[in-house]
C-alpha positions as CSV (number, residue, x, y, z in Angstrom):
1,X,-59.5,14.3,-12.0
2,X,-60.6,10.8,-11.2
3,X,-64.1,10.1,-9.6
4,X,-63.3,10.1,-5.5
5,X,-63.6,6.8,-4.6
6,X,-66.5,6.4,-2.3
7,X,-68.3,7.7,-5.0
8,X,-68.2,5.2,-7.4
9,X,-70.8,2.7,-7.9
10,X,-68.4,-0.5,-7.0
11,X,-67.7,1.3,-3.6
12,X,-71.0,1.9,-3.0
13,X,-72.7,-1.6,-3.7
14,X,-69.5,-3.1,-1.4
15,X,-71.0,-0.4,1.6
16,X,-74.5,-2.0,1.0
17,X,-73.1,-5.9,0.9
18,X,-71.0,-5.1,4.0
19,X,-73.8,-4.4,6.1
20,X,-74.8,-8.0,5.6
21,X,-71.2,-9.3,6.0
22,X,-71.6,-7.2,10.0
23,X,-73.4,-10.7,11.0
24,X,-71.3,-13.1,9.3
25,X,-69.4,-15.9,11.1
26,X,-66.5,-17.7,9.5
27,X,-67.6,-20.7,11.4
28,X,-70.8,-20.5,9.8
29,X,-69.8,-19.8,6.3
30,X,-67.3,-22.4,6.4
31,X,-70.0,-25.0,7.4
32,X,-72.2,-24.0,4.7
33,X,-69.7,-24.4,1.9
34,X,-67.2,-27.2,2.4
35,X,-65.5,-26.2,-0.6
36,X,-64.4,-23.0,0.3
37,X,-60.4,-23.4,1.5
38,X,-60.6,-24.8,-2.8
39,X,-61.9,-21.9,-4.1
40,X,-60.5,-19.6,-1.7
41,X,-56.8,-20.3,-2.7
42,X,-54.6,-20.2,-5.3
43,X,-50.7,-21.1,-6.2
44,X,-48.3,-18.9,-8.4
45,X,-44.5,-17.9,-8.5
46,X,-44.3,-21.3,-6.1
47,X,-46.5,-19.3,-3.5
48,X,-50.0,-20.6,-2.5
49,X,-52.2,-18.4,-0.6
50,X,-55.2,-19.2,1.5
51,X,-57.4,-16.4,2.0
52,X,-60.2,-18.4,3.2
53,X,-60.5,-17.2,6.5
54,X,-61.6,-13.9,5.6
55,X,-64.8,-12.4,6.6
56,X,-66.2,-12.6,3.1
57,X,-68.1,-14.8,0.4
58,X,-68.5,-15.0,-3.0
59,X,-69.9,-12.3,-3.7
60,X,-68.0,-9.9,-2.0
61,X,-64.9,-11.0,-3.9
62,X,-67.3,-10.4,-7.7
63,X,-67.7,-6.7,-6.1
64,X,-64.2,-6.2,-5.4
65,X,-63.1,-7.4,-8.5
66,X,-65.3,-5.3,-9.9
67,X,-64.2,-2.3,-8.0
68,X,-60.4,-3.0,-9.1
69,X,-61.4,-2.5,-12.6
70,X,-63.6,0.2,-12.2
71,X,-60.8,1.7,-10.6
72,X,-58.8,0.8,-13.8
73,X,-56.1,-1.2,-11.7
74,X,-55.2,-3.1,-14.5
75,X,-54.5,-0.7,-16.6
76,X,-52.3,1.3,-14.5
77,X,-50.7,-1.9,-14.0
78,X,-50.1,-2.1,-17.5
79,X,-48.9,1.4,-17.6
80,X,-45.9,0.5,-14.5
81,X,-45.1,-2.6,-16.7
82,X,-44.7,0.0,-20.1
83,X,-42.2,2.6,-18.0
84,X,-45.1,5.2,-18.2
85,X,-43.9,8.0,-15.7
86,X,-46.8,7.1,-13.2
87,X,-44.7,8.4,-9.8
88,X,-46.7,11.9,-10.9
89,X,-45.5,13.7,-8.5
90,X,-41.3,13.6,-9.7
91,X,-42.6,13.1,-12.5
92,X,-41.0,9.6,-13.4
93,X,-41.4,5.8,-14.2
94,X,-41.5,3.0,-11.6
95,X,-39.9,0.0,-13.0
96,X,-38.2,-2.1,-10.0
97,X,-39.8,-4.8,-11.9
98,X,-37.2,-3.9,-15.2
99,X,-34.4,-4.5,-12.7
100,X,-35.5,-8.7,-12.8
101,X,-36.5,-8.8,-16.4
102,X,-34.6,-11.7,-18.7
103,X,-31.4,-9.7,-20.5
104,X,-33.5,-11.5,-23.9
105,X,-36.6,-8.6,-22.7
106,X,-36.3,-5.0,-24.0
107,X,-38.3,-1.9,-22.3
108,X,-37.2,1.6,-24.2
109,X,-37.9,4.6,-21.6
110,X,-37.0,8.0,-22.7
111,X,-34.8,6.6,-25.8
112,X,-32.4,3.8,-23.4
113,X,-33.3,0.2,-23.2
114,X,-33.4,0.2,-19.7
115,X,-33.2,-3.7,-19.7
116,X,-29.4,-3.1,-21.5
117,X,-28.4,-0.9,-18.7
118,X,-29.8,-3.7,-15.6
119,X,-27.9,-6.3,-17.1
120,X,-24.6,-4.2,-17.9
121,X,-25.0,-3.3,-14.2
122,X,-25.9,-7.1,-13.0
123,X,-22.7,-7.6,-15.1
124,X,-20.4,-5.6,-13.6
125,X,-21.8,-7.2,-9.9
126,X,-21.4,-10.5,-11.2
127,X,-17.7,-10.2,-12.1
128,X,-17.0,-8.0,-8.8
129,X,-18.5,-10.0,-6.3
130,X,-16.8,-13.4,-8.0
131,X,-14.0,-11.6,-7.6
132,X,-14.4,-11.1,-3.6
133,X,-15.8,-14.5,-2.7
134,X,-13.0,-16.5,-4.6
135,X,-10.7,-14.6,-2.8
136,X,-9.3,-12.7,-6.1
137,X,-10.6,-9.4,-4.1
138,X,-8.0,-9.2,-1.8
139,X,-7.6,-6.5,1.6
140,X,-4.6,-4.2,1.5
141,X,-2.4,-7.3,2.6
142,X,-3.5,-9.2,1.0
143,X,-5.5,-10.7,2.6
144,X,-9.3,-12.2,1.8
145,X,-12.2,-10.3,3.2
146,X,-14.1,-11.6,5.7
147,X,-15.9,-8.7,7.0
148,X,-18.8,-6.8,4.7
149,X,-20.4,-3.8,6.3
150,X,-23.4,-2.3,4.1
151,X,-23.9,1.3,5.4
152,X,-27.1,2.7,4.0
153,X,-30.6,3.8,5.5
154,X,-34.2,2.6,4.5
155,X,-34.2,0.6,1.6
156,X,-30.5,0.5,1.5
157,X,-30.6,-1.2,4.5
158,X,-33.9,-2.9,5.3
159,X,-34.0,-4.8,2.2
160,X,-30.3,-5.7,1.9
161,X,-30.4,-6.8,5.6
162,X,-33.8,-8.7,5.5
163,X,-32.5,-10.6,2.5
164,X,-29.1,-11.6,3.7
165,X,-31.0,-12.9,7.1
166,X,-33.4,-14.8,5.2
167,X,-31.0,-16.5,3.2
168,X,-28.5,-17.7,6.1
169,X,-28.1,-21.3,4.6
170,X,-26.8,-20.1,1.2
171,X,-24.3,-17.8,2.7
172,X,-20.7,-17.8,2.1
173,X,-19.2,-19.3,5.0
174,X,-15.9,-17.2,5.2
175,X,-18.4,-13.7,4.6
176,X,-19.6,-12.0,7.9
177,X,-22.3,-9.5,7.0
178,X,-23.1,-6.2,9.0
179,X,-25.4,-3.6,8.1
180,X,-25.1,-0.2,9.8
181,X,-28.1,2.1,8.8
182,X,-28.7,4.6,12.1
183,X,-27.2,7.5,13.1
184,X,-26.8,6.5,16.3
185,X,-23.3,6.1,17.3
186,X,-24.2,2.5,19.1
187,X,-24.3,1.1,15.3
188,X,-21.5,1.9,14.1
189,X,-19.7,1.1,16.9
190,X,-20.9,-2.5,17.3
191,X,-20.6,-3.2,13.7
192,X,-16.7,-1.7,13.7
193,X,-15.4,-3.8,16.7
194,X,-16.0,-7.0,15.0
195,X,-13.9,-5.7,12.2
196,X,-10.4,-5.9,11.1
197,X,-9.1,-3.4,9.0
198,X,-7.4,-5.7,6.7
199,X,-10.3,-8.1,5.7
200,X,-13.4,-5.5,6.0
201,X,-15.3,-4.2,2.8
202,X,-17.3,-1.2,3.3
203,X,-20.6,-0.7,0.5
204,X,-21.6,2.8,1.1
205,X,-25.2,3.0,-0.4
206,X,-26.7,6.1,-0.8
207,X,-27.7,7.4,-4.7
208,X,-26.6,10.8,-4.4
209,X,-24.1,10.3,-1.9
210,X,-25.5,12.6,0.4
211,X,-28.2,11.3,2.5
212,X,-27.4,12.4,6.0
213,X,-27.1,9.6,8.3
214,X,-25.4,7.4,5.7
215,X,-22.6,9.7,4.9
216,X,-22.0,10.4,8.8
217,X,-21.4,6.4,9.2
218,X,-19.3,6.6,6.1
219,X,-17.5,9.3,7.1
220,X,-17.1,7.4,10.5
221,X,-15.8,4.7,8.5
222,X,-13.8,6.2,7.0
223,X,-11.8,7.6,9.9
224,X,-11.7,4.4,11.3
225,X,-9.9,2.9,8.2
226,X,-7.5,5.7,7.8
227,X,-6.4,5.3,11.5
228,X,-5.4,1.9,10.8
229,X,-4.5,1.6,7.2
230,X,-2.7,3.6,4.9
231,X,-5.3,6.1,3.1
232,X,-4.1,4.8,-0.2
233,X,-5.4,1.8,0.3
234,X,-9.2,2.7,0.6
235,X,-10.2,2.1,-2.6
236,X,-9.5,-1.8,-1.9
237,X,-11.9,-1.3,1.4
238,X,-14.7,1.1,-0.2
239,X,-17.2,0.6,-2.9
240,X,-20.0,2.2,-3.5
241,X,-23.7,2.0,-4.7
242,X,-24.7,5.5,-6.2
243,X,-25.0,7.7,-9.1
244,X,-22.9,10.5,-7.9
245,X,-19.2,10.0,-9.7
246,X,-17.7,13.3,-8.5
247,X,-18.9,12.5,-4.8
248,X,-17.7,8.7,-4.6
249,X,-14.2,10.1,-6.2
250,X,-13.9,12.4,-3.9
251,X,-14.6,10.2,-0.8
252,X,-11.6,7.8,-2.4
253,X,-13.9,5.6,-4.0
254,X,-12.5,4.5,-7.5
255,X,-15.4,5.0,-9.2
256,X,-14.6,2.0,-11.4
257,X,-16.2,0.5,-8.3
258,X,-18.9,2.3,-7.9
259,X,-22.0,0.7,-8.9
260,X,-25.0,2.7,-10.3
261,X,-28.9,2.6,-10.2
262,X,-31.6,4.9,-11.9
263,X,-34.5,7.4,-10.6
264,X,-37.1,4.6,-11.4
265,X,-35.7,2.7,-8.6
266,X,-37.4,3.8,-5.2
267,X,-35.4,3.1,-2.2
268,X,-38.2,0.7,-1.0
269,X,-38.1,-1.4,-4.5
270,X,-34.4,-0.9,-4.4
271,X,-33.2,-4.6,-3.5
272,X,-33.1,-5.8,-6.9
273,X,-31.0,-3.5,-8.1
274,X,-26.8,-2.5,-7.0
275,X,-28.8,-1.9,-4.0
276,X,-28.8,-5.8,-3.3
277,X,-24.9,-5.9,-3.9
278,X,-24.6,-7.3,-0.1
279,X,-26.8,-10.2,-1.2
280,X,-25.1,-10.9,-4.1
281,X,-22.0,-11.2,-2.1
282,X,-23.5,-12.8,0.6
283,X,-25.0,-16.0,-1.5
284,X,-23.1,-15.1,-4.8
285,X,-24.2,-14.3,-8.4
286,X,-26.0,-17.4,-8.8
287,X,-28.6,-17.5,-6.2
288,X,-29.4,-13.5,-7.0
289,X,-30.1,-14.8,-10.3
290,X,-32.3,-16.9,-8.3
291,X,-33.8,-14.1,-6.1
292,X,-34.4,-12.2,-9.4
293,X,-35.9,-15.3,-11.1
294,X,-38.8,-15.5,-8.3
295,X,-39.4,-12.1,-8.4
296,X,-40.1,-12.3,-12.2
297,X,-42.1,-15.1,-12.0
298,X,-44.4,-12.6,-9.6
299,X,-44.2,-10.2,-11.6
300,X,-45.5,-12.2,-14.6
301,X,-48.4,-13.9,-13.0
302,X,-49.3,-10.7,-11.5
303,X,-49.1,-8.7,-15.0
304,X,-51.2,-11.4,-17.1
305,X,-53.4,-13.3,-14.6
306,X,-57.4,-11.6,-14.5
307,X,-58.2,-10.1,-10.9
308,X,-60.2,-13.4,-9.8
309,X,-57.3,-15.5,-10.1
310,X,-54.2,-12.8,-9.2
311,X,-52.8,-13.6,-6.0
312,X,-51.1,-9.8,-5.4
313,X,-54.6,-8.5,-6.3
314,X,-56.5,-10.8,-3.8
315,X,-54.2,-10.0,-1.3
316,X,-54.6,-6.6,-2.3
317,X,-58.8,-6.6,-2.4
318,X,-59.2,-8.7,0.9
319,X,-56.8,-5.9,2.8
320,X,-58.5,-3.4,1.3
321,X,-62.3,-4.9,2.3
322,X,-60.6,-5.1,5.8
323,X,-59.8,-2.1,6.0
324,X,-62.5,0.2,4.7
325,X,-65.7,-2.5,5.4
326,X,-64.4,-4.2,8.1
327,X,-62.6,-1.2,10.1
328,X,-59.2,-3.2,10.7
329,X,-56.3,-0.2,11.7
330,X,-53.6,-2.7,11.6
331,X,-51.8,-5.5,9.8
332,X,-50.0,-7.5,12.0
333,X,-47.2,-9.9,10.1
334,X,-46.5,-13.3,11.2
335,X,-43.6,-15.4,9.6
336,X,-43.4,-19.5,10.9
337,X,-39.9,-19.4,9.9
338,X,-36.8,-17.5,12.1
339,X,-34.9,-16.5,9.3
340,X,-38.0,-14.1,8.0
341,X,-37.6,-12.1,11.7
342,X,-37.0,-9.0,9.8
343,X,-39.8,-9.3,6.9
344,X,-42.1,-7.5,9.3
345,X,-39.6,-4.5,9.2
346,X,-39.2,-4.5,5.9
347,X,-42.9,-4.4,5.1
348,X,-43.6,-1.4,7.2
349,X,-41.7,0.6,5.3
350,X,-42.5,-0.9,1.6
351,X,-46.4,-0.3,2.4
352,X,-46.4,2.4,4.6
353,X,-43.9,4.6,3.1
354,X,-45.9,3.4,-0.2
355,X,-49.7,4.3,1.1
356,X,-49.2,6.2,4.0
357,X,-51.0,9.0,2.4
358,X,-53.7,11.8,3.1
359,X,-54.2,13.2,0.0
360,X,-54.6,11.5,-3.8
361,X,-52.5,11.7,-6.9
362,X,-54.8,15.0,-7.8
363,X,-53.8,16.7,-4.2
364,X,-57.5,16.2,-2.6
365,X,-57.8,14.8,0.8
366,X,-59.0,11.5,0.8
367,X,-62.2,10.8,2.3
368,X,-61.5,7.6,3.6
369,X,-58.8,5.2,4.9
370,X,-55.6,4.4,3.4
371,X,-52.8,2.1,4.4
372,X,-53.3,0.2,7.6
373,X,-50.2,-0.1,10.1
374,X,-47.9,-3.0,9.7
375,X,-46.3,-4.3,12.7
376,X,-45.6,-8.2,13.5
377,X,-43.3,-10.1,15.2
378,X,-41.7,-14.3,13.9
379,X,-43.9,-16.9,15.4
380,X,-44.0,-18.5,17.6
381,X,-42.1,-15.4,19.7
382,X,-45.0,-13.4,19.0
383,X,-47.7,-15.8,20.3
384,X,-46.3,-15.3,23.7
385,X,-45.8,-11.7,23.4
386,X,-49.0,-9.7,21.8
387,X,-51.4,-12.5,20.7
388,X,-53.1,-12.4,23.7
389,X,-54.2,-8.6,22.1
390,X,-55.4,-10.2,18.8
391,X,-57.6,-12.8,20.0
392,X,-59.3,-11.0,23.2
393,X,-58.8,-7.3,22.4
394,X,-61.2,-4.9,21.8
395,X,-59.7,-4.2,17.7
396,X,-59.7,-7.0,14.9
397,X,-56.2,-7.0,13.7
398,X,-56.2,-9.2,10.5
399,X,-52.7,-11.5,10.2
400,X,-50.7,-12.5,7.4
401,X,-49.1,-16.3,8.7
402,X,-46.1,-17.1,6.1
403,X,-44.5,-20.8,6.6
404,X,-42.2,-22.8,4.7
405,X,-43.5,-26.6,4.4
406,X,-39.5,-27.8,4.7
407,X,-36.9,-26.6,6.6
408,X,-33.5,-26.1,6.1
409,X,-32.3,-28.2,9.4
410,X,-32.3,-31.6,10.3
411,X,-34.6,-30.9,13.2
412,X,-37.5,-32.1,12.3
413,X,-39.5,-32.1,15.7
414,X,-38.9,-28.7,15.6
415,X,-40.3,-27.6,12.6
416,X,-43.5,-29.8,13.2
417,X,-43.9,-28.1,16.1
418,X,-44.0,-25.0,14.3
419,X,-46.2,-25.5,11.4
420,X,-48.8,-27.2,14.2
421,X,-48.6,-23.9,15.9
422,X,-49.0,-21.3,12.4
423,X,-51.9,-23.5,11.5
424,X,-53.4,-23.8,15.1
425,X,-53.3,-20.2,15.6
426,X,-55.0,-19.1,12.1
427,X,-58.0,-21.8,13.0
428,X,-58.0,-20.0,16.6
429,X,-58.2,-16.8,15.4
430,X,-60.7,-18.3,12.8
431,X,-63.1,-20.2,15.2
432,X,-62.3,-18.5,18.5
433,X,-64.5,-20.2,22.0
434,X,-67.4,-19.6,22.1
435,X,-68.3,-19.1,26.1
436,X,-71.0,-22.7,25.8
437,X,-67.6,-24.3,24.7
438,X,-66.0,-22.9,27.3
439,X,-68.4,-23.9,29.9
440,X,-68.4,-27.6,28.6
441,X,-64.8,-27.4,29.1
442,X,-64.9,-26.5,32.3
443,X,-67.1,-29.0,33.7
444,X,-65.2,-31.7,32.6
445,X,-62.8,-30.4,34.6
446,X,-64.9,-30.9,37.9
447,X,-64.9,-27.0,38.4
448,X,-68.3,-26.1,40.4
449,X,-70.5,-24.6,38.6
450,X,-70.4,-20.4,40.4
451,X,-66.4,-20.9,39.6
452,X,-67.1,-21.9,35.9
453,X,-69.7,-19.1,35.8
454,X,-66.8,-16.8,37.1
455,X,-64.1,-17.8,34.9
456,X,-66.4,-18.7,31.4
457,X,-66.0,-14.4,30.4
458,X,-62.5,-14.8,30.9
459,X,-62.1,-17.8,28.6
460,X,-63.7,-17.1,25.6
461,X,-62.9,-15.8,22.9
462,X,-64.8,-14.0,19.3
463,X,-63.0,-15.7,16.8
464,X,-64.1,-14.4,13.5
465,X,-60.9,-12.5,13.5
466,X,-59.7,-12.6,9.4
467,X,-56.1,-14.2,8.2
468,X,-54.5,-15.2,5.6
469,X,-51.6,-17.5,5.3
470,X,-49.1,-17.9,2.6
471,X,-47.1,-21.1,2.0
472,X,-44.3,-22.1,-0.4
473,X,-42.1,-25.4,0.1
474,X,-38.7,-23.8,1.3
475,X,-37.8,-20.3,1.8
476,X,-35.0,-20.1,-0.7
477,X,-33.8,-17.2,-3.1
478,X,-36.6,-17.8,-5.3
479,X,-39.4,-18.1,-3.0
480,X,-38.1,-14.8,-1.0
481,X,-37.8,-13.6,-4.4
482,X,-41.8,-14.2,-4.8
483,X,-42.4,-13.5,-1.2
484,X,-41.1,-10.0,-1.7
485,X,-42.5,-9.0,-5.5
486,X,-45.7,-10.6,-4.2
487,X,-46.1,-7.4,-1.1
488,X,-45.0,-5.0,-3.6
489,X,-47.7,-5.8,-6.2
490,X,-50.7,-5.7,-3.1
491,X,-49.4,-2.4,-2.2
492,X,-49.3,-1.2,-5.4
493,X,-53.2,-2.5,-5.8
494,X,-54.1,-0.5,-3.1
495,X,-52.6,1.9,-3.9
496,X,-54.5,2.5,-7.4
497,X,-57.6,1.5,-5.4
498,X,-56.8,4.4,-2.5
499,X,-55.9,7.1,-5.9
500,X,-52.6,7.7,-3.6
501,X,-49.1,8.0,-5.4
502,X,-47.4,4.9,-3.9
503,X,-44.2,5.6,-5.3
504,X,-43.3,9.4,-3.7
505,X,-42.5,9.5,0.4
506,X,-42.6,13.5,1.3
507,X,-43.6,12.8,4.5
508,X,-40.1,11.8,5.7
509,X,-38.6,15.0,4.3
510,X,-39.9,17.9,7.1
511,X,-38.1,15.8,10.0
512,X,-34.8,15.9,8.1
513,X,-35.0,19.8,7.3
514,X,-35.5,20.5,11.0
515,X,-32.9,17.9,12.5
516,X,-30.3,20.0,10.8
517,X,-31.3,23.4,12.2
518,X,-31.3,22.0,15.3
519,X,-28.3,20.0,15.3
520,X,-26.6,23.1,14.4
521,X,-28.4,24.5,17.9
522,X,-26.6,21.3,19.4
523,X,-22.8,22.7,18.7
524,X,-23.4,26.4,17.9
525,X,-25.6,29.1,19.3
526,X,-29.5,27.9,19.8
527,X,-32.3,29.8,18.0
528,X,-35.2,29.6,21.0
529,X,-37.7,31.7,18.7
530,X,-37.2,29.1,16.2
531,X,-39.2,26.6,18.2
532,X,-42.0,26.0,20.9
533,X,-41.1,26.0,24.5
534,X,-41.0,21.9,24.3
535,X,-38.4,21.7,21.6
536,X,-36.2,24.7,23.2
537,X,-36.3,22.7,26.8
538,X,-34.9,19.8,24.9
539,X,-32.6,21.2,23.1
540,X,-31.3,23.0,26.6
541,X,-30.8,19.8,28.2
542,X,-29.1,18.2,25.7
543,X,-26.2,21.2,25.3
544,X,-26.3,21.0,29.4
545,X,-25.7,17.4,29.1
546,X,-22.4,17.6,26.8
């Protein structure tokens, strides 16, 4: 059983050097070292990260570095790279990062090259979705398809989906994309009137073919083809990504077009794998290759770089000295760039499916924090929505600001305009107003001096709130490809440093076990001693309502 955390002698020095850092002002720490933005940043995978306006110094960063090998991060690192079975809990290897190896690489697990099997599989998606974007693919008249419709849930949709968005100017013009993941009847619904039978493709994602909301849409589907095609022609409209043959050949899948993945693929680090068969079709073999390609290049600095130079494990350390030192609940994500909108999404469930955890890899309850909420919103939409909360509210919520340096437009007032405003806002968070600033302000405006006295509290702000911004020159398949390995390798950091399994998600298992019971309550006979008064009113209303 590893040493708890707090215990160890890293921890505790970083408790003693954060009652100093209480007092610190960026301002001031900036002014005393006018080199700090160069040795506060670094540039890998065609990323660079400034993590200068942090609420730290120098030594701060030798005393996390020291805790992450005291806490033997690179080792267990080391151990995710060899396909050691570190998810303890099922009792199996985590190697999303085997999924954008080089076919020349070779990683034996359990007796099978696991790099073979990607590449047969990256194969197989290569030739198939040629096949649909040439046109060779064709509907049940013949026609080319124009409509794709990825049904999955999680990371079979949050990824997919994310990716595709980010990637709009590589698209293929002729492919519409939809991506149905919720139960909810509204999805479906929306995503099927935009379709014609005769030119829509249907992925049905699911690895055992039997998570619950997915196979309701699919079913839904289904129905909805068969209505309005012959039945015999579904396996030109259905494919599927899964590993359950008898399942997808019984839904009237061929299975010859069913694409598989392994256990050491977790939904959340899924995207790489068939999982990302959407965004193969959407920009084409190539650009994956592309996507992969950045991802790799992540995973290699991330694998051989030492901690003080390791851009996932600063990210990593600075979130984690935020949270636990500085008492920061939440992350909030900002993206400069519209075509990011959902990378927020898609974080809160890669980190807080990863770390959102109460007890460690042993089964004791931690004694501290773990994962910090993620939530955000694509500038500058969020600046007029909840910044007013991050600089003048009462909690520090640290930001991540992502930007691409070019655009892929022509407008190029536009994008000035946006870049002014990322930077702008990380310096205001940074430097803040101080209320003699405010004051100054004010009576160069002429105001008399009992209305500047009244309105000086209401126009200042602390400052010293910590961000960190990440930059790369366009957002293309490689750079999201970095972007993305970049977020999991912090949240695999913290996740060593926290002792939490970040590769298990329990926690959305007891919902699922009682939404069955009661949607059996829903059409059948209700169970009222089953359930507290609050759930048995609800369930009441809802029958009434039918």
């Amino acid at each position: 059983m590893s040493m708890s955390l707090t215990r160890t002698a890293s921890f505790q020095a970083l408790e003693t050097h954060a009652v100093d850092a209480e007092d610190w002002q960026m301002r001031s720490l900036f002014a005393a070292d006018p080199q700090r933005f160069e040795r506060m940043s670094l540039e890998a995978a065609g990323l660079f990260l400034d993590y200068s306006k942090n609420r730290l110094d120098g030594r701060t960063l030798e005393l996390l570095a020291a805790l992450a090998r005291e806490r033997q991060v690179e080792q267990r690192r080391d151990a995710m790279f060899a396909g050691e079975k570190i998810n303890n809990t099922e009792n199996r290897a985590v190697l999303h990062t085997a999924l954008r190896a080089p076919k020349n690489a070779s990683l034996v697990v359990d007796g099978q090259d696991v790099i073979a099997d990607v590449h047969e599989v990256l194969g197989r998606i290569h030739r198939f979705t040629d096949a649909v974007r040439n046109a060779e693919w064709l509907g049940h008249t013949g026609k080319p398809i124009t409509d794709i419709v990825n049904i999955g849930i999680g990371g079979s949709d949050l990824g997919p989906k994310m990716a595709c968005l980010a990637l709009r100017p590589f698209a293929h013009p002729r492919l519409a994309m939809h991506f149905v993941s919720n139960v909810d009847g509204h999805d479906m619904d929306a995503a099927l009137e935009k379709c014609d039978p005769e030119t829509t493709l249907f992925i049905v994602a699911s690895k055992t073919f039997t998570t619950a909301e997915t196979m309701m849409n699919a079913q839904t589907a289904r129905a909805w083809f068969v209505e309005r095609a012959p039945e015999a022609a579904l396996p030109k409209h259905f494919v599927a990504v899964s590993t359950n043959t008898e399942a997808v050949r019984a839904f009237g899948i061929d299975p010859a077009n069913m694409f598989p993945f392994w256990d050491w693929v977790g939904g959340r680090y899924s995207v790489w794998s068939a999982i990302g068969l959407s965004v193969a079709l959407c920009v084409g073999f190539g650009y994956f290759s592309d996507f992969l390609a950045g991802a790799h290049a992540m995973d290699e600095h991330f694998r051989t770089a030492p901690v003080e130079q390791n851009m996932p494990m600063l990210l990593g350390l600075v979130g984690f000295w935020n949270r636990e030192f500085l008492g920061c609940p939440s992350v909030s994500i900002a993206p400069y760039h519209q075509d990011l909108n959902r990378f927020p999404a898609y974080l809160q469930q890669l980190e807080m499916e990863s770390n959102g955890k109460r007890v460690t890899r042993d089964g004791a309850l931690v004694e501290y924090e773990t994962c910090p909420a993620i939530w955000g919103e694509c500038g500058t939409n969020g600046q007029h929505a909840y910044f007013q909360l991050l600089h003048q509210g009462t909690d520090v919520t640290p930001m991540d600001f992502i930007a691409a340096l070019r655009p892929a437009h022509e407008l190029h007032k536009h994008h000035t305009a946006l870049l002014a405003n990322c930077f702008a806002q990380s310096e205001a968070f940074m430097k803040g107003k101080t209320a003699d600033e405010v004051r100054k302000d004010l009576q160069q405006q002429g105001l008399p001096l009992a209305e500047i006295e009244r309105l000086t509290p209401h126009k200042t702000f602390p400052g010293n709130r910590p961000s960190n911004t990440i930059l790369m020159d366009h957002l293309n398949p490689t750079s999201l490809g970095a972007l993305i390995a970049l977020y999991e390798h912090k949240t695999f950091v913290q996740g060593v440093l926290w002792d939490v399994n970040s590769f298990d998600q329990w926690g959305v298992e007891l919902g699922k076990v009682l939404a069955k019971k009661i949607e059996a309550e829903l059409g059948g006979e209700p169970q009222p001693e089953q359930h507290d008064s609050s759930t048995n009113g609800l369930i009441a209303r809802a029958r009434a309502a039918v």
